[in-house]
C-alpha positions as CSV (number, residue, x, y, z in Angstrom):
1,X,0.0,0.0,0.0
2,X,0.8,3.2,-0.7
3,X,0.2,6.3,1.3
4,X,1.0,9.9,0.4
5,X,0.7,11.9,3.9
6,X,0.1,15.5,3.5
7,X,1.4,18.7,5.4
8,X,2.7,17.8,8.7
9,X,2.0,14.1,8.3
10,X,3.9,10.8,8.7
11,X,3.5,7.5,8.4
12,X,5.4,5.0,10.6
13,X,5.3,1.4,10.4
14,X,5.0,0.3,13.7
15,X,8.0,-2.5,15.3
16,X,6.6,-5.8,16.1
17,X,5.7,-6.6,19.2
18,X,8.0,-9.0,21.2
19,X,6.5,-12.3,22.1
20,X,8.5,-13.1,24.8
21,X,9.6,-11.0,28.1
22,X,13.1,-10.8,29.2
23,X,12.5,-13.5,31.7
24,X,11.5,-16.4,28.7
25,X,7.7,-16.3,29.0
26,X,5.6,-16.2,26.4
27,X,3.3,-13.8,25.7
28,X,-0.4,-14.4,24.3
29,X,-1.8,-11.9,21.5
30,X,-3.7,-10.0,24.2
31,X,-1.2,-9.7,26.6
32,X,1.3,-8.3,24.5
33,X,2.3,-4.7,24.7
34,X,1.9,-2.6,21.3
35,X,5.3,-1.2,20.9
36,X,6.1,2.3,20.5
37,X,8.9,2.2,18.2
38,X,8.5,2.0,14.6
39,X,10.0,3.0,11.0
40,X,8.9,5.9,9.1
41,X,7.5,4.8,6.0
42,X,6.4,8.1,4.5
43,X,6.8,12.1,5.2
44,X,4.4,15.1,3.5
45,X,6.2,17.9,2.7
46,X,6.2,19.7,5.5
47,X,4.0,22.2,7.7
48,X,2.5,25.6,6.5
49,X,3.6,28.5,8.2
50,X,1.5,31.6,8.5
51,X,3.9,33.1,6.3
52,X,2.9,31.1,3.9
53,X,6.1,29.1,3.7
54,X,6.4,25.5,4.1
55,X,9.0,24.4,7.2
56,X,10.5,20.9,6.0
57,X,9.9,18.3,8.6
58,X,12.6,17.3,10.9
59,X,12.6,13.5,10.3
60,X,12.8,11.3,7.0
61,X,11.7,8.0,5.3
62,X,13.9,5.1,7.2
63,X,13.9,6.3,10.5
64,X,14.0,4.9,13.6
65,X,11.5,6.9,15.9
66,X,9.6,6.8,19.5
67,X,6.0,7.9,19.6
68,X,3.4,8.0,22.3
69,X,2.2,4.3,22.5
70,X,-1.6,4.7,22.1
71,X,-2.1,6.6,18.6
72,X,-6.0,7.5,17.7
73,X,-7.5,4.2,16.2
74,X,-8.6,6.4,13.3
75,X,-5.3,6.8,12.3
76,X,-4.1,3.0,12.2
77,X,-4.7,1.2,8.5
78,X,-3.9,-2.3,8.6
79,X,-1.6,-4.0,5.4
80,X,-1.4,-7.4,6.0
81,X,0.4,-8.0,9.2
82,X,1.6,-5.0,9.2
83,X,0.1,-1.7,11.0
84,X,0.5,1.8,9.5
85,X,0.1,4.6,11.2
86,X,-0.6,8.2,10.0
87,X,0.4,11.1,13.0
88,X,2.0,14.3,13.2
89,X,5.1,14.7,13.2
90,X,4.5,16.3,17.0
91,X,3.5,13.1,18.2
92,X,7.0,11.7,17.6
93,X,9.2,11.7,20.7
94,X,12.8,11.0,19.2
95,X,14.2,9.4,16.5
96,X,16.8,6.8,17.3
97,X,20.2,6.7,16.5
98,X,22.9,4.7,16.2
């Protein structure tokens, strides 16, 4: 699938969840934690200032980012197994690095 955000807008695929806990257990579908990591899949071209001008966003496609871990449920489109999200860029935390 393929998703053109617009403005301010990204789209992160988000990490799997881990099925297992530190300790060896497994974990069941519904007790697994959604994670809160993902990649950015997607950017839009950035927001519109008052001016007029547009401000290029601060991350790009391939990163590594933190976002807060319970995004609307209007924003998540499911491809396959894997979950899409659409937010603003202001709902990303951090981008990881190496």
């Amino acid at each position: 699938m393929k998703i053109r955000p617009l403005h301010d807008r990204v789209v992160v695929r988000r990490k799997e969840e881990e099925a297992t806990t530190a300790g060896g257990i497994i974990l069941s579908g519904s007790a697994k934690e959604k994670s809160n990591e993902g990649e950015v899949v997607a950017v839009g071209q950035g927001r519109l200032l008052n001016s007029g001008e547009i401000s290029p966003l601060s991350v790009k496609v391939g990163d590594q980012v933190i976002f807060g871990g319970f995004p609307s449920n209007n924003n998540i489109i499911k491809d396959g197994d894997d979950e899409l999200i659409i937010m603003s860029e202001a709902e990303i935390f951090g981008v990881l690095e190496d």
